[in-house]
C-alpha positions, 0 to 999 in steps of 0.5 A: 154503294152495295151490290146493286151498282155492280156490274160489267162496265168499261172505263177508259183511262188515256185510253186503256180499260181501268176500273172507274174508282182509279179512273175518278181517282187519277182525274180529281188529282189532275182536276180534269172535269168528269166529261173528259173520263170516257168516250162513252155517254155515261147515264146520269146515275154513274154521274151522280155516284161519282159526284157524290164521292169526290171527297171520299174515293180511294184506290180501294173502291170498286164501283163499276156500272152496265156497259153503255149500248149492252158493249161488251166489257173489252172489244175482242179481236177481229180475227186477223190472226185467227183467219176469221178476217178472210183475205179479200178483207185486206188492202195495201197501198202497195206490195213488195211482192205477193208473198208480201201481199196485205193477206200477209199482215196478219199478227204473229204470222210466220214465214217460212225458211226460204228468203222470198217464199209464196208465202212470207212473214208480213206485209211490205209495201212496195214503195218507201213513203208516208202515202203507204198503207194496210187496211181492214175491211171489217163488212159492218160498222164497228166501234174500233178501240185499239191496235197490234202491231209487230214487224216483219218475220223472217230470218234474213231482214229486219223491218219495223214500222216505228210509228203509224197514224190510223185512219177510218172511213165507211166508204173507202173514199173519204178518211178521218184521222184518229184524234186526241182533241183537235190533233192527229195521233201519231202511235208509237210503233215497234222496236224489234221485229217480234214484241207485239205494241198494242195503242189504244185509241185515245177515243173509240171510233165507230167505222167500217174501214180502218188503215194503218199508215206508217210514218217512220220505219227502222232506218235500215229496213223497210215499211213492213208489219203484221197487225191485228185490230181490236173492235165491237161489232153493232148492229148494221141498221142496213142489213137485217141479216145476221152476219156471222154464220158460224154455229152457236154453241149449245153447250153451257160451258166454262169459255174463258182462259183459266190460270193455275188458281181458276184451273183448280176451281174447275176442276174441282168444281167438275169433281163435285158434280161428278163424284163417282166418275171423276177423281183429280190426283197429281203427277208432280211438280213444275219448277216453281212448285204449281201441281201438274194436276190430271182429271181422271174420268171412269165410272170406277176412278182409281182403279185399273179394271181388267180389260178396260184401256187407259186413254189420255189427252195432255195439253200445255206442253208449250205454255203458250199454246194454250187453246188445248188446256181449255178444250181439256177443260170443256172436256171435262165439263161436257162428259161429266154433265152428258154421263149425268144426263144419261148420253148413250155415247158419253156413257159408254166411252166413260164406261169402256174406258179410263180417260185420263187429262192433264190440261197443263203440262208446263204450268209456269210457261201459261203463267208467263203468257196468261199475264201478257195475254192474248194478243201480246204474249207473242209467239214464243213468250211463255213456249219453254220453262222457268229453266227455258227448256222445250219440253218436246225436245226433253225426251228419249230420241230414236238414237237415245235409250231410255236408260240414258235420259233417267239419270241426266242431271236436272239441267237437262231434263226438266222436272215436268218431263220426268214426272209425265215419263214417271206418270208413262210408266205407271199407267198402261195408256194405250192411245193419246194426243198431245195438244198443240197450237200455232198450225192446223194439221195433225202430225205422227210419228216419227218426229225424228228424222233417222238421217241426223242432219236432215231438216225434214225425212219421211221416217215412218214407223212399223205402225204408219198406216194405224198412225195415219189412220188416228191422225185423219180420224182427227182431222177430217171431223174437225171442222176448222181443218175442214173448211174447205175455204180457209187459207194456209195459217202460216207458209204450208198448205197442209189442206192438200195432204188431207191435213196430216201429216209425218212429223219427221217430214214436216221438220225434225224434233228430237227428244219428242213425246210422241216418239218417246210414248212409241219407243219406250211405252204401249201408247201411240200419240199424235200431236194435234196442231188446234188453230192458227191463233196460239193464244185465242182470244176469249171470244174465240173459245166458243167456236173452237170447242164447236171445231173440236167437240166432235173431233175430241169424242172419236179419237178417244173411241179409236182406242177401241180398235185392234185386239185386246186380251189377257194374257194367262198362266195355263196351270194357275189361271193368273195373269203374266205380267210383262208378256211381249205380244208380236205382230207378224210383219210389223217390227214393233210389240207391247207388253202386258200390263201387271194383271196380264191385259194388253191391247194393241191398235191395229186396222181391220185385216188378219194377222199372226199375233204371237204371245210370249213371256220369260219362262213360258213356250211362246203361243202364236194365234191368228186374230181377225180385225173387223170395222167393228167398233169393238176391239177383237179379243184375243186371249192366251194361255201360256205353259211354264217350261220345264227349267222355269217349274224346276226354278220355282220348285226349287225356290220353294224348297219342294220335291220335283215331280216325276214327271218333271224328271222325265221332261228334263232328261228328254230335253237334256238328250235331244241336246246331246243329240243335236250336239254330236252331229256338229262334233 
């Protein structure tokens, strides 16, 4: 056949997408005639292909044709799970409760703690027969092809529809009842409370309004269930307006889900176009082998230079939050072709600092939800390990020292979670945001509440107002947090405190990464909580890179506020490792890297910086913050104290000096003195 049949078509199969050759292939088998194989009216061209290779065909051959009606290859979601279906869109025959309403119908929708809250994990009906229904108001005429289900969400009752019919209609008034030839399809439905169920429609069916009316239920629950409807738009003959007001991306991206092998072909594929910005290393192993690979970008990559902060962003730490691991991604594209055009911005933050990006931390939970994938990986498959471990739980705690997680056995903490503390301690990281999903809302430490038995505690650190500071820069440019019109994704309203919020005060995590990067290294990290939808559709990427461009791009900057400096030897001019720099008032300090540079995040004000190493008289110097966007230097010389000279004299086999003599025998007197009054 050759190329020229190649293209992206849709054949369906009993109702599921396959590709046309096993889709022939199965029919001929049956001696099902060729106008039973797709709902779509194929050309005659597609015909007479498939005619001509009756005889011929097997399961090897890829014969695929151009979509009919310019459709995309597989209709995406509406966005009941990603908020982009609005509340006013959904009706229900009848409510349990409000906190139960149709709004609440939404796939992998959460409750919250309490039986009963404002806001509850599905929708139930208020009565128990087969007249019950949810419906979608999709505002335009759709070609609707398939159906979600799960059940209710909650810790208290199990409820789950166990088959539904699905109707359609364009005017809410007359309905026709999705059908297989003459009879009415009865869908299979749930079977837990969790597993998402997709059904596709034996024949697509174009509509405005869709329902969902149950016929069976679990025998000792209710009608309750969550949803999500999967449908192509067409063009609205009745409107000449265009219905979808969101912004366009500009940027020429790579918008898709990538999995561990596409991943790789990414990153190289930047690294190619971008050589002299751009180095890609690994910082070690999953469980099952696969490579935690990390994009280096600075415009001298492999080095730390002197002065220059080092900026990281991770993702993936739940394997199946994957929206970060394809912003990384963007990312990585977007500064390597700005720098190459010559963006002012992009030029400078590549120039000023070393940005480091580890698209996936946990590479065999994504394998695990990429081969389920969008819509029905659920909510947790795919969250934990191949050993089934939380990686944000895996670390050092605020009542566990470091030197007591190094040497766990391997059953406790994860391979993946020693190689990023291993990856801590190499580079001198100064700011990073790990990436989540699953909520809007950016969170900072301490994750941990300090009352071990509390759920929730407001348990700030020395630092809270710079973490509250980075944790709104975030939020206020991120236009989905913004949106002033968008409702709570689960059961919290985080809108009402500007979008942040203390982690420990949001729900306890022990063993965090943000807590551990506080406690045990230089670096302040918050979490950014990227969208309700855990796993976005494909056709969602656009948008969120559109949400999140902004936000991505200044949060890397903040790296430019507070001091910095080198912290010297008087005499030889080298740089001290290890200096501990002190803040007067806040009870939290950093240390100098191996040549003596150091950096520490403050906000605008005046403080008392004191610098001091083993060996050297302390040094105390005043340092003013301004709302510059530079850091203000703040550099410091220290002297050796007489017994250190005397130490290295002495390891050096030299002759002490005199005048080291005579320092020596004054502080032995002023000891004797100071001694003789307390006898």
């Amino acid at each position: 056949m050759g190329g020229a049949w190649m293209g992206h078509a849709v054949w369906l199969w009993r109702g599921v997408p396959a590709r046309p050759a096993l889709v022939l292939k199965s029919a001929l088998a049956q001696g099902l005639p060729l106008e039973t194989l797709d709902p779509y009216p194929a050309d005659e061209k597609c015909r007479a292909v498939f005619a001509g290779h009756q005889g011929t065909l097997t399961a090897e051959a890829d014969f695929a044709f151009p979509s009919p009606l310019g459709l995309p290859p597989e209709c995406p979601p509406l966005g009941l799970e990603s908020l982009r279906v609005s509340d006013s869109q959904l009706r229900a025959s009848s409510i349990k409760r409000y906190g139960l309403g149709a709004h609440r119908g939404r796939l992998n929708i959460q409750s919250g703690i309490h039986d009963g809250d404002f806001y509850d994990g599905g929708w139930c009906s208020g009565q128990e027969d087969r007249n019950q229904w949810l419906e979608i108001d999709a505002r335009r005429p759709t070609r609707f092809t398939g159906i979600i289900t799960q059940g209710l969400n909650s810790i208290w009752t199990y409820d789950w529809v166990t088959s539904y019919k699905v109707l359609f209609s364009n005017d809410t008034h007359s309905w026709q009842p999705s059908r297989n030839g003459t009879e009415e399809v009865v869908f299979p439905g749930n079977r837990d409370p969790e597993t998402p169920v997709f059904n596709a429609l034996p024949t697509p069916a174009v509509a405005r309004y869709i329902r969902i009316n149950p016929q069976t239920w679990y025998e000792n629950g209710t009608i309750c269930l969550r949803a999500e409807i999967l449908g192509c738009p067409l063009p609205d003959p009745n409107n000449i307006y265009s219905w979808d007001k969101q912004p366009v991306p500009t940027d020429k991206l790579d918008f898709r889900h990538h999995n561990y092998k596409e991943m790789r072909k990414l990153m190289k594929k930047v690294n190619d176009e971008c050589p002299n910005i751009t180095r890609i290393y690994s910082i070690g192993k999953s469980y099952l082998g696969l490579k935690m690979y990390v994009m280096e970008i600075s415009d001298n990559p492999g080095q730390h230079e002197l002065g220059e902060p080092e900026f990281r962003y991770v993702a993936g730490m739940h394997g199946n939050e994957v929206l970060g691991r394809e912003l990384l991604l963007n990312l990585m594209e977007y500064l390597c072709r700005e720098y190459t055009r010559g963006n002012p911005r992009v030029v400078r933050l590549v120039s000023e600092t070393r940005i480091h990006l580890l698209p996936s931390m946990n590479p065999d939970g994504y394998e695990t939800a990429y081969k389920l994938g969008s819509e029905l990986v659920g909510w947790a498959m795919g969250r934990w390990t191949y050993e089934g471990i939380d990686l944000n739980h895996n670390f050092a705690d605020l009542n566990t020292p470091l030197s007591a997680v190094l040497p766990r056995c391997s059953d406790q903490v994860a391979p993946e979670t020693r190689a990023v503390i291993d990856w801590m301690q190499k580079y001198p990281f100064v700011l990073s945001a790990n990436l989540h999903g699953g909520e809007l809302v950016v969170s900072y430490p301490f994750d941990m509440t300090r009352t071990y038995w509390k759920a929730q505690e407001l348990t700030p650190t020395p630092d809270d107002a710079v973490f509250r500071w980075l944790a709104t820069v975030y939020a206020t440019t991120n236009l989905a947090m913004m949106d002033e019109e968008r409702r709570p994704c689960h059961c919290e309203d985080f809108a009402r405190e500007g979008n942040i919020i203390n982690g420990a005060n949001w729900h306890t995590v022990p063993g965090s990464m943000n807590d551990f990067s506080y406690l045990h290294t230089n670096c302040f990290e918050v979490t950014v909580e990227l969208s309700c939808d855990k796993f976005p559709h494909e056709s969602e990427l656009p948008l969120e890179w559109e949400n999140n461009k902004e936000s991505l791009l200044v949060f890397m900057e903040q790296v430019r506020r507070g001091i910095k400096g080198v912290v010297r030897d008087k005499d030889t001019e080298q740089g001290i490792a290890d200096a501990i720099i002190s803040v007067d008032g806040i009870n939290h300090d950093v240390r100098t890297a191996f040549d003596g540079d150091y950096w520490r995040l403050l906000n605008p004000g005046e403080y008392d910086v004191t610098a001091a190493a083993e060996g050297y008289h302390p040094v105390t110097r005043t340092c003013r913050v301004s709302y510059e966007d530079t850091p203000t230097l703040c550099d410091f010389h220290l002297t050796k104290t007489p017994k250190q000279r005397l130490r290295e004299i002495l390891a050096q086999g030299g002759k002490i000096p005199k005048d080291l003599i005579l320092r020596l025998r004054q502080l032995r007197l002023r000891k004797l003195r100071a001694q003789r009054p307390a006898q």
